[in-house]
N, C-alpha and C positions, 0 to 999 in steps of 0.2 A: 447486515441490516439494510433490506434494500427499501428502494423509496418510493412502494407502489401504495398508494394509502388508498381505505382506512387500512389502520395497521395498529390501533390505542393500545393493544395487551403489549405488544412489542416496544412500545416508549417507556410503559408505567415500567417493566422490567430492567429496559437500559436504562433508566433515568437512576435504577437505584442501584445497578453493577457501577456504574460510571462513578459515582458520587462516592465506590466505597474504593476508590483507586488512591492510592498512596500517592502524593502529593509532594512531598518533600525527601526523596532521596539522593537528590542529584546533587552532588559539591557544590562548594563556589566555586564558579566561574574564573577562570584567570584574570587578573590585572590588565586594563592596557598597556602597554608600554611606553606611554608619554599621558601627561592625567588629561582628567574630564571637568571641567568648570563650568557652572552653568548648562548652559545646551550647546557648550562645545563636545560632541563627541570624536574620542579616537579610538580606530584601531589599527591594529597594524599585521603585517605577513612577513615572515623571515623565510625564503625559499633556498636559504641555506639548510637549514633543517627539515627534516624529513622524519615526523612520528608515524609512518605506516602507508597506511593502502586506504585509500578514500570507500567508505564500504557503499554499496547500490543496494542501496537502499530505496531505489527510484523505481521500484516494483509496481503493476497493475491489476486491477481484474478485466477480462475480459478482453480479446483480441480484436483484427478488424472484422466487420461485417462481412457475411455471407452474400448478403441483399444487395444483388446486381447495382443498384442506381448509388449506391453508396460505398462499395468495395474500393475501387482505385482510390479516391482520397483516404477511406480509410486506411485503407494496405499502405500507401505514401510517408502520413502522416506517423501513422504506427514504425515504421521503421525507423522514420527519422527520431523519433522520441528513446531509442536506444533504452529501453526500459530493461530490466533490471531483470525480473521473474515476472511470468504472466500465471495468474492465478485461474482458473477456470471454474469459475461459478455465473449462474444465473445468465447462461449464454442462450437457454432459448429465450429470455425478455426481450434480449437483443437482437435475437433473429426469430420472431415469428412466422409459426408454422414449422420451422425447420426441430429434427428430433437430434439435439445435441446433445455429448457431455452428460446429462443426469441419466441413473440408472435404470430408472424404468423410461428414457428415450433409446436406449440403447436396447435393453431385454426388457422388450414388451410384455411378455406374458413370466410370469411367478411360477406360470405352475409346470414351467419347460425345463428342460436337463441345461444347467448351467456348464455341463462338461462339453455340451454340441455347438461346436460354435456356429451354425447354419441356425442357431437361436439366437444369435448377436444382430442389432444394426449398425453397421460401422459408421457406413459411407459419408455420413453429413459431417460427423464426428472427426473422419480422418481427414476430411477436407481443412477444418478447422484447425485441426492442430498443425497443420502443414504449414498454414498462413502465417502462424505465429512461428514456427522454426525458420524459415526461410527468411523473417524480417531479423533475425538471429537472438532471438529472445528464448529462454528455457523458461519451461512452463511446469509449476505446479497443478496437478491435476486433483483435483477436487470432487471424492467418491461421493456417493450422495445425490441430494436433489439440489433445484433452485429453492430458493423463496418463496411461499406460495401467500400471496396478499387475494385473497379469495371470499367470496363470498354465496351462499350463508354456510362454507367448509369451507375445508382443504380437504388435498383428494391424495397426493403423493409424499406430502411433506411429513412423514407419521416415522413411528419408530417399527424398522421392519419386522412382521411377524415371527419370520423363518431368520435369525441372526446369520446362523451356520449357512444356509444359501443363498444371504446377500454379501457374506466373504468371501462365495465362489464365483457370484458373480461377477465382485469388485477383481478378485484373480484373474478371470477371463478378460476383462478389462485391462488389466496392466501386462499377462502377457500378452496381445495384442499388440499395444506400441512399444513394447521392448524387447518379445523375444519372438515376432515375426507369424505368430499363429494366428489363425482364422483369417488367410491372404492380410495380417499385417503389417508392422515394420520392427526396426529393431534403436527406434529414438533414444532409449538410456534414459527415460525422463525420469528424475532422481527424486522431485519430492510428492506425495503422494496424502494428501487431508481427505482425514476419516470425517465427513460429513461437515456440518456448519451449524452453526448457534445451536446447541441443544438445549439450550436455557431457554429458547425462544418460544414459547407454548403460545397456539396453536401452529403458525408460521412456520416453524422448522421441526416440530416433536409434539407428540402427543402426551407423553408421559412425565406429571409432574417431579417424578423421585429421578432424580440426576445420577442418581445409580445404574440406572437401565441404560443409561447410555455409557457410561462409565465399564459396564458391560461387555456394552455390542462393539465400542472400540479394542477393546483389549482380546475378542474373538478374531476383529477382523486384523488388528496389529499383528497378530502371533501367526494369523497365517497368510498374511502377506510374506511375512519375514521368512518363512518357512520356506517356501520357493524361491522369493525374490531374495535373499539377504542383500544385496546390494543395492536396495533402493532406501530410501528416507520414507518414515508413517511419521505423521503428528494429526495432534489434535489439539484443544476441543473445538478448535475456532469461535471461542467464546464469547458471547455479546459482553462487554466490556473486560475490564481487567479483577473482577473479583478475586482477592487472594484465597477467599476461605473458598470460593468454587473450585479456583486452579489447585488446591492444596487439597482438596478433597479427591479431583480425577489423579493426581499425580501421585497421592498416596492408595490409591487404588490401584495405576499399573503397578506401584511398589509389590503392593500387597501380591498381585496375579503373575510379579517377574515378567511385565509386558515392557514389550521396545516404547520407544516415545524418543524418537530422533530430533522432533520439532516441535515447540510447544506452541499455540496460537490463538491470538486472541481480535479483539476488533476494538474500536475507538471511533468516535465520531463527537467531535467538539470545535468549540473557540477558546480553548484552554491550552495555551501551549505545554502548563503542569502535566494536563490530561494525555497527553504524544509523550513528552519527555522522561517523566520521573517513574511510571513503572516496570519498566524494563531492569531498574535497578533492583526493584521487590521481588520482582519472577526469577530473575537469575538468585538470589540469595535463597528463594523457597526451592528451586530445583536442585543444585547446589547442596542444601541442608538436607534434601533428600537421595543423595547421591545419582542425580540426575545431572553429571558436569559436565557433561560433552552434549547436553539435549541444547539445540538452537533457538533460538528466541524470532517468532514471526509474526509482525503484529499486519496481518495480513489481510485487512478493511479499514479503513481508516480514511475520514474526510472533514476538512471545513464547516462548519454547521454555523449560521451565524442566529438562530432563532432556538425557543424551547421547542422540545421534541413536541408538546401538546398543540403548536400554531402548525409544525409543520404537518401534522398527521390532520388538519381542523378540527379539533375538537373545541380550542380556543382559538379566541383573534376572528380576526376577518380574512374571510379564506383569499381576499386577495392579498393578504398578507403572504402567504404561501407560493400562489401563483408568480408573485413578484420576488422572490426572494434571490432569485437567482439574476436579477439585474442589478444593473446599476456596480461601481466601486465596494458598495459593504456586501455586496450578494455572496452567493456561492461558490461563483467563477469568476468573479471581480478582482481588482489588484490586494484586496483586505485577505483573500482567498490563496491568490498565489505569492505573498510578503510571506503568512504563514506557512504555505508547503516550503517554500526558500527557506524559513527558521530551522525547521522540523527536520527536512535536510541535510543542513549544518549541524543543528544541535546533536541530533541522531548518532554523529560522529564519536561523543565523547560518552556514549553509554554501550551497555553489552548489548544491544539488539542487534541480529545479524540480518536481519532479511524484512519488508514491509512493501505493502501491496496498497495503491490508493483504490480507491471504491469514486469513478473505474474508469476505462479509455470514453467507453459513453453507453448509454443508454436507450433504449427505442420512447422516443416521445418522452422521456425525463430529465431532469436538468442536471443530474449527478454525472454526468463523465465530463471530460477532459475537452471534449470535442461534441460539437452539439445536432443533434439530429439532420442536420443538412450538410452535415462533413467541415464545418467549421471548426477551428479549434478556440478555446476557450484563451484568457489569458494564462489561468492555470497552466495550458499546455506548455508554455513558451517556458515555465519553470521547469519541468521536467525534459524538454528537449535539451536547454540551455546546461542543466546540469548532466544529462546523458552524454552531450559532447566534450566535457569538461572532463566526466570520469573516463572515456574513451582514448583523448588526446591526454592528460594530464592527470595520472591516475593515483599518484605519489603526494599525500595529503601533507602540505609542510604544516607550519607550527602558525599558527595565528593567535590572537589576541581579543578579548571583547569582556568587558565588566557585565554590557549587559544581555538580559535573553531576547531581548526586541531589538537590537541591533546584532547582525551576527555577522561573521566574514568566515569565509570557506576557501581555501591556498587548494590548489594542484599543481605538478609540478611532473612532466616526463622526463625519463632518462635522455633524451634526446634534445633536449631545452625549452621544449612549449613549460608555459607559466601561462596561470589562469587564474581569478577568483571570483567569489558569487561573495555578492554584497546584500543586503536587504536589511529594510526597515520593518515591522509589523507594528502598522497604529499607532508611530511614533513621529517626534516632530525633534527638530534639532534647528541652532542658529547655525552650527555648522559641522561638516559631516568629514573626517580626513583621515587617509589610511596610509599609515605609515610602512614604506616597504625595503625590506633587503633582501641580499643575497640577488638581485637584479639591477643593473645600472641606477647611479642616483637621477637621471635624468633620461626624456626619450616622452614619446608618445606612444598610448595606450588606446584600443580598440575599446566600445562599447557600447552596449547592447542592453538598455532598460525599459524593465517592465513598471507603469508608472500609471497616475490612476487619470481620468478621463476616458473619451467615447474610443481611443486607440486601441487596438487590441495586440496588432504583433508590436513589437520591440522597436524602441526608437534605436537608428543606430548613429554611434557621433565618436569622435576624437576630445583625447586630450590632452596635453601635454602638462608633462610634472619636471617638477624639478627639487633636489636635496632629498631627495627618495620618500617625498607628500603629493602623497594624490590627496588636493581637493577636490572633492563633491558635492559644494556646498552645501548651502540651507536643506534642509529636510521637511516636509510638511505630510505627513503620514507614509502610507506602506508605498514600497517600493521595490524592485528587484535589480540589482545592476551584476551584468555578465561582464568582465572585464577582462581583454587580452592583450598579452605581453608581446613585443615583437621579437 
């Protein structure tokens, strides 16, 4: 769902996948382990225990720039943000002019022999994906086109004529970076999304019967798999989380005996329900369908703090829009990164294996991480902070929290580092105190918060605890605290 407006068919759409998202599937939440009175909150981390592997879930779209005047900070920044899976969609918005990634920037002409590869353009392409491997990120690569916000058409975002010669296309494409053909390489890039929002009419498809695409994926799955078996297909990358849409593509590869390694969908809210609770509905509908090993990837997903009708102007006062991304309640503001900090944490305690935010940045738009002049957002600092957390301290011990707008996140390496991510979301407390074991009762503690005012990187400060309470005091809305153990 990108954010080049006007785009009104695409909100009236998402507004009503979004809203039929299951809501209530996630347990309750654990007890803290010492109570909660008033706006006394606690929680606590026992790093004696150890429930698994902290999953990275700190996924992206879109890598650094190509664009000379912007490459080095972004190339910098990108790496340091240790991201998770980089998604490859909508990379020529980001690099204008340049012929990236979608498939008719690659094989320009339709009506050429997709078996010759002197019909391929690589080179802008292989430049791109090199950038991303190198900062040590794997990359899902994303068949298909971009997003086309256009006007009075669209010209490439259509459902392809020829099905059977755009899955020989997308072949020539995958052997390329992974088995070395047409002068390429031999990356191993393992996960591989058949197109994007096919619900999305005009924007991403032409054809309103979601069969048609239900279709052209299960042509292009079968013969991916067919050469490649060892790579991953998913789909539908769905504009929200519809069951009865998911339930319908998914009883469809049933029907056709098609692969479906990954299943994927997209979200864009200020509802943490909206992130957290249907992962639990996907996995039970794949599951019920003898889908138990397909992985769960909710691979778009952003902060939206306005209705989709202000931000596309339809409604509101379009400086509503323009502003939306300033200030503490904006887009990239602390309101912005408290929730990617939750969604992080919570993310933990559901089946979702893999999740892409929407995106590192944007050319001239306010949705990425980092902002047209090589700045990073406060957003950013949550997903660096958590990149070097799952990196050093990758061993998720056993935490505590009653509530979903206070959350705490334990890491824990074989080697002794201890670490955890603290955040508030919109919430306010007399006082804030995390009770810790399994690490000295007393000592001084490193920390690194993200906090709301004109500040944008991380305050950094000490603190010393003792009887194994860290107080944090008072709380007056969102907040991110990075916290390290000596």
């Amino acid at each position: 769902m990108k954010k080049q407006t006007p785009f009104a068919d695409f909100f009236r759409i998402a507004a009503i996948v979004i809203s039929a998202a299951i809501l209530s599937n996630i347990g309750p939440l654990p007890r803290p382990a010492f109570s909660q009175e008033g706006k006394q909150v606690a929680l606590s981390a026992d790093f004696s225990k150890t429930v698994g592997k902290i999953k990275p879930v700190n996924g992206t779209n879109l890598g650094p720039r190509l664009i000379t005047s912007k490459y080095n900070a972004h190339r910098e920044l990108f790496k340091n943000a240790r991201f998770g899976l980089v998604r490859l969609h909508d990379a020529p918005w980001d690099n204008p002019t340049l012929r990236l990634v979608d498939m008719h920037m690659i094989f320009g002409n339709m009506n050429d022999d997709p078996a010759d590869p002197a019909n391929y353009y690589f080179d802008a392409t292989d430049d791109y994906v090199k950038s991303i491997l190198d900062a040590g990120a794997p990359i899902m690569y994303r068949l298909g086109v971009s997003i086309e916000h256009t006007a009075p058409r669209t010209y490439f975002a259509k459902e392809p004529k020829d099905i059977e010669k755009a899955a020989e296309i997308f072949a020539g494409i995958v052997r390329h970076y992974n088995r070395g053909w047409g002068n390429g390489f031999n990356y191993g890039i393992k996960y591989w999304e058949i197109w994007n929002e096919p619900n999305i009419i005009p924007m991403m498809w032409d054809n309103a019967d979601f069969t048609a695409y239900c279709r052209f994926y299960v042509c292009v799955a079968k013969r991916l798999k067919r050469e490649f078996p060892e790579i991953k297909v998913g789909g539908p990358a769905l504009a929200g989380s519809s069951e009865e849409t998911l339930a319908r593509f998914v009883d469809y590869c049933r029907k056709e005996d098609a692969p479906l390694d990954f299943c994927s969908w997209h979200t864009y809210s200020s509802s943490l329900a909206d992130l957290l609770d249907p992962p639990d509905a996907i996995r039970r509908l794949l599951d019920e369908r003898g889908y138990t090993e397909t992985e769960l990837h909710l691979d778009e997903w952003h902060y939206i703090n306005l209705p989709w009708s202000v931000v596309q102007g339809t409604d509101g006062d379009r400086r509503m829009h323009r502003e939306m991304a300033d200030g503490d309640g904006g887009i990239n503001g602390i309101d912005a990164a408290a929730f990617i900090a939750c969604v992080l944490a919570l993310w933990q305690e559901t089946p979702i294996d893999s999740a892409n935010y929407y995106a590192t940045s944007l050319m001239e738009e306010e949705w990425g991480l980092i902002d047209n002049f090589g700045y990073p957002y406060k957003t950013y600092y949550v997903f660096q902070g958590f990149g070097e957390m799952l990196a050093s301290a990758p061993n998720r011990v056993r935490c505590e929290s009653a509530l979903r707008n206070f959350v705490i996140l334990g890491g824990a390496s074989d080697a002794g580092a201890v670490r955890l991510m603290v955040a508030s979301f919109k919430e306010t407390a007399d006082s804030l105190k995390v009770r810790v074991s399994g690490v000295p009762e007393s000592g001084t503690v490193r920390i690194r918060s993200i906090e709301p005012g004109d500040r944008v990187e991380p305050a950094e400060s000490t603190l010393d605890y003792a009887d194994g309470i860290l107080d944090l005091g008072p709380i007056s809305g969102s907040m991110v605290k990075f916290i390290e153990f000596p």
